[in-house]
C-alpha positions in Angstrom: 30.5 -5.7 10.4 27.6 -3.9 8.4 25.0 -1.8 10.7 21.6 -2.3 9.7 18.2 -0.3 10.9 16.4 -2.1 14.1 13.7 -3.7 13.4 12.8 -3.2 17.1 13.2 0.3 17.2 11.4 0.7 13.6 8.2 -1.0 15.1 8.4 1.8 17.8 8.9 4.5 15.2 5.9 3.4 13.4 3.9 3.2 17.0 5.0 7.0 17.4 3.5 7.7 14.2 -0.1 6.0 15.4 0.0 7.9 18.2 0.9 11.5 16.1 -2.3 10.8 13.6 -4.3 8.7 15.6 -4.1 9.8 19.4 -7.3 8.8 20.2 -7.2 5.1 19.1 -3.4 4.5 20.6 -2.1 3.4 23.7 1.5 5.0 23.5 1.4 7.6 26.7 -0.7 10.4 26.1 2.1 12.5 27.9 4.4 11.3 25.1 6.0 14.2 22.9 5.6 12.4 19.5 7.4 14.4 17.1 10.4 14.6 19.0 10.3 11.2 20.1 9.4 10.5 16.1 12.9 12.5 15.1 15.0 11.2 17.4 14.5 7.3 16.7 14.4 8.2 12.9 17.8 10.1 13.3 19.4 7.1 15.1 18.2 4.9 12.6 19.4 7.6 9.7 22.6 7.6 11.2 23.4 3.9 11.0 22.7 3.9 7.4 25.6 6.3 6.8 25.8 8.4 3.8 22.4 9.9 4.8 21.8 13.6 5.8 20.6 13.3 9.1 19.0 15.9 10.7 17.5 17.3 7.3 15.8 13.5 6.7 14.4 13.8 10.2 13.4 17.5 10.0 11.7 16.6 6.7 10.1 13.7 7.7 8.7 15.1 11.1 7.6 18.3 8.7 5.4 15.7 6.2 3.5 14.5 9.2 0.3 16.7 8.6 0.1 15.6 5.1 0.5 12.4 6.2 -2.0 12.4 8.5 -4.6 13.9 5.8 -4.3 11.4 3.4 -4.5 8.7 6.0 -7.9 10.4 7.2 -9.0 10.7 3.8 -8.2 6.8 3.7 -10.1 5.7 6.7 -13.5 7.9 5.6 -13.3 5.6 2.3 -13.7 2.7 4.6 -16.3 4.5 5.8 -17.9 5.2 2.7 -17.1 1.6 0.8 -17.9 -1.1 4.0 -21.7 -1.0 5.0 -20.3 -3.3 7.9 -18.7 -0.7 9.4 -20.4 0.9 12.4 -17.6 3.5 13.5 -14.2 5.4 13.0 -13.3 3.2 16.1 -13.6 0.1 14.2 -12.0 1.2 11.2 -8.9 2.5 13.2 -8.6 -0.2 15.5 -9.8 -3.4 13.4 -9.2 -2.7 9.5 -5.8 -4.3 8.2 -6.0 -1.4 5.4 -5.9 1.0 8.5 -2.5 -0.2 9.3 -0.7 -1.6 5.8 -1.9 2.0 4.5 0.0 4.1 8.1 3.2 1.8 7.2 3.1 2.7 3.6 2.2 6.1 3.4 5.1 7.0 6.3 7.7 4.6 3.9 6.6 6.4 0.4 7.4 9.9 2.1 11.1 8.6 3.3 11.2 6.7 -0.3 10.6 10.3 -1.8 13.3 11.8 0.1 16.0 9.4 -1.1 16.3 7.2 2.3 17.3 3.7 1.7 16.7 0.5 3.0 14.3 1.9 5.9 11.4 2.1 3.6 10.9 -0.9 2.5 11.6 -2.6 5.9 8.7 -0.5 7.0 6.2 -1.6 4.3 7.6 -5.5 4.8 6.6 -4.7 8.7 3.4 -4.2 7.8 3.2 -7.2 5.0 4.2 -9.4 8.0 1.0 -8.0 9.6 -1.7 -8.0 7.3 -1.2 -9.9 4.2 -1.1 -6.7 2.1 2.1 -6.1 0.3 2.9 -2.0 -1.1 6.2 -1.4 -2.0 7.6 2.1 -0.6 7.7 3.3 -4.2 4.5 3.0 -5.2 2.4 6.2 -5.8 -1.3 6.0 -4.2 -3.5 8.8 -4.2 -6.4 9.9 -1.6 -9.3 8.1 -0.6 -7.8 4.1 -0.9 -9.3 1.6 0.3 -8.3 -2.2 0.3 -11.3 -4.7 1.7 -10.2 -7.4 3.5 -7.1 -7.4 1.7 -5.3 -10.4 2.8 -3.3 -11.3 -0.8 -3.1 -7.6 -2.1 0.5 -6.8 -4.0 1.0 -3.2 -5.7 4.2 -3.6 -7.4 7.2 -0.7 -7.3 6.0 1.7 -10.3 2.0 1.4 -10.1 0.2 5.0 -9.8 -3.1 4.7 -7.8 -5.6 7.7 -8.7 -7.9 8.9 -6.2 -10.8 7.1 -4.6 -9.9 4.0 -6.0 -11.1 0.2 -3.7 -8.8 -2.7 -4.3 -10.6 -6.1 -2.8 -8.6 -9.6 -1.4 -6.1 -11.0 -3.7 -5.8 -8.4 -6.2 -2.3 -7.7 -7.9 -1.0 -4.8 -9.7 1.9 -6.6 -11.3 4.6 -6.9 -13.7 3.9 -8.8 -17.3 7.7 -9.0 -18.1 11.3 -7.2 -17.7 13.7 -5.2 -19.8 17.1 -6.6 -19.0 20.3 -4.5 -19.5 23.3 -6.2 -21.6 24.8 -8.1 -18.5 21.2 -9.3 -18.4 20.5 -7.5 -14.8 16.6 -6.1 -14.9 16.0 -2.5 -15.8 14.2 -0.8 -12.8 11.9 1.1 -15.1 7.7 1.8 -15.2 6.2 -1.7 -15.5 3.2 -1.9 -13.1 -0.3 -0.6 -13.9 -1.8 3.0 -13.7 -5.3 2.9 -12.1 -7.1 6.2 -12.5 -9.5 8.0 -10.2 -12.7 6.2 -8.9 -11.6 2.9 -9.7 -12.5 -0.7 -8.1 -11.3 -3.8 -8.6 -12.4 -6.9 -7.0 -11.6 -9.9 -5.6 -8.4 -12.0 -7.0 -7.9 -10.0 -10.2 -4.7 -9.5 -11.5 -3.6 -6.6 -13.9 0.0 -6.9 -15.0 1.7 -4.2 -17.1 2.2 -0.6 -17.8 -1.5 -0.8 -18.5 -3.8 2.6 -18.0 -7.1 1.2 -16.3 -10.1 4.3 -16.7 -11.6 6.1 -14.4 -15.0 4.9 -13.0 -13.7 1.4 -14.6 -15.0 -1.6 -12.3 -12.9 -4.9 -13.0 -14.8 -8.0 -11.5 -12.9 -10.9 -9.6 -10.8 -13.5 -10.9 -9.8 -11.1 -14.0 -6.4 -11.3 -15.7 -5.8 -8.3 -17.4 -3.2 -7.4 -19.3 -4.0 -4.2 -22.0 -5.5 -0.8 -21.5 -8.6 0.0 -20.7 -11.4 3.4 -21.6 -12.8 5.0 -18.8 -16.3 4.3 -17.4 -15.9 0.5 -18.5 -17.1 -3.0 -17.0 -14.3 -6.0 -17.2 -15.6 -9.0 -16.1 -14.4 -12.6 -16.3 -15.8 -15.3 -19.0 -19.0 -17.1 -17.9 -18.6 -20.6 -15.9 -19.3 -23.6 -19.0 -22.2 -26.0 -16.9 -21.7 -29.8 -17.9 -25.5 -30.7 -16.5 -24.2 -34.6 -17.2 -21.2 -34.3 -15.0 -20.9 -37.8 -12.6 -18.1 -39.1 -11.0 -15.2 -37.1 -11.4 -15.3 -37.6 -15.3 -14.3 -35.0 -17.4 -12.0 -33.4 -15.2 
C-alpha cells in the first residue's frame, strides 16, 4: 500500500505557519513553539514520501520562514494600499481570501524550490478548496501581490509575476496550447504568461501564452489576450454594439 501526506496533518502544518508569521491574528496557543512544532510535522510528512532528505527539507524549510514571512507582509500592505474598503491589518489578515491562498502558496513554492514532491501542490489545492483562487506551487510571484476578491483566479505552473502587480475575480494566466513529445505526452515547458512589475489586470480577463505583459500595463475585464504587450499600455475590451430597436427576444 502506497503512503501518501495527511491531509489532516497538512492543514495543521499550514495553521503552524499562521501562527509563525501572523501570531497576533491566530488562535493556535500562544505557548506553542512553532518552528519546532513546524519541523517536526513537515519531517513526518517528508518521511512518508520516501526518497526525500529529511531533516535537510525541514531544516530548510523552517530556515525560509523569515523570508516568507516578508513577502507575505509585503502582500498584505498591498491590500492595504489597492482596497479603499479596507479599514485595518486586522481585516485584511483575518477576512481577505488573498490573505490565505497567498500563506498556502508562498509556503508550497519554497518546498516546490527545494525539490519536495507531491506536498506542494496538495498545499496550494488546500487553499483552492478554500478560496476559489487556484496558484500552482510552481509558479513564481514577486512582492507586493494582491488578488481582489479573487474567487475564479488560476495562475498556471510556468507564469512569472513581477512585483506589485493586482490580479481581480476571474482572471487567468493560462496556457494557449502544448508541445507534445513523440509518444504524444505534453512537454512540461514555459507556456504561461510573464506579467512585469506594477501590473493590474481586472476582472475576468484571460491572458494565455508565453506572452510578456509591460510594466505599468492595466488590462480591463473581460480581455482575451493572447500576444505581447509594451510597457505603460491600456488593453481594454471592444465597445458593447447597442441595437436601440431591440424587442422581444429578436435578434438574439
Amino acid at each position: 500500500m502506497i503512503k501518501m501526506p495527511s491531509i489532516l496533518q497538512l492543514t495543521k502544518l499550514m495553521e503552524l505557519v499562521g501562527y509563525v508569521i501572523f501570531p497576533d491574528y491566530s488562535d493556535v496557543p500562544s505557548w506553542t513553539n512553532g518552528a519546532a512544532a513546524i519541523r517536526s510535522i513537515l519531517a513526518e510528512q517528508l518521511a512518508v514520501l520516501g526518497g526525500v532528505a529529511v531533516d535537510k527539507e525541514a531544516d530548510d524549510f523552517v530556515a525560509a520562514l523569515p523570508e516568507i514571512s516578508r513577502l507575505l507582509h509585503t502582500d498584505a500592505e498591498a491590500v492595504m494600499r489597492n482596497d479603499p474598503a479596507v479599514e485595518s491589518m486586522k481585516e485584511v489578515i483575518l477576512c481577505y481570501p488573498v490573505v490565505k491562498v497567498m500563506l498556502h502558496y508562498r509556503a508550497a513554492h519554497q518546498l516546490h524550490e527545494q525539490g519536495v514532491p507531491i506536498i506542494p501542490r496538495v498545499i496550494t489545492e488546500m487553499a483552492h478548496s478554500a478560496t476559489g483562487i487556484d496558484i500552482h506551487p510552481a509558479a513564481h510571484i514577486g512582492e507586493y501581490f494582491s488578488i481582489d476578491h479573487g474567487t475564479g483566479v488560476v495562475i498556471g505552473a510556468t507564469s512569472v509575476i513581477g512585483d506589485h502587480v493586482m490580479l481581480y475575480q476571474g482572471v487567468t494566466l493560462g496556457a494557449k496550447n502544448f508541445t507534445y513529445d513523440s509518444a504524444g505526452v505534453p512537454i512540461d515547458m514555459p507556456r504561461h504568461p510573464i506579467l512585469e512589475d506594477y501590473v493590474t489586470v481586472y476582472s475576468n480577463t484571460s491572458i494565455l501564452g508565453r506572452v510578456r505583459i509591460g510594466h505599468h500595463t492595466v488590462v480591463g475585464g473581460n480581455v482575451w489576450l493572447t500576444h505581447d504587450v509594451p510597457a505603460h499600455s491600456r488593453v481594454l475590451q471592444s465597445k458593447s454594439i447597442e441595437e436601440p430597436y431591440f424587442q422581444d427576444g429578436a435578434g438574439i
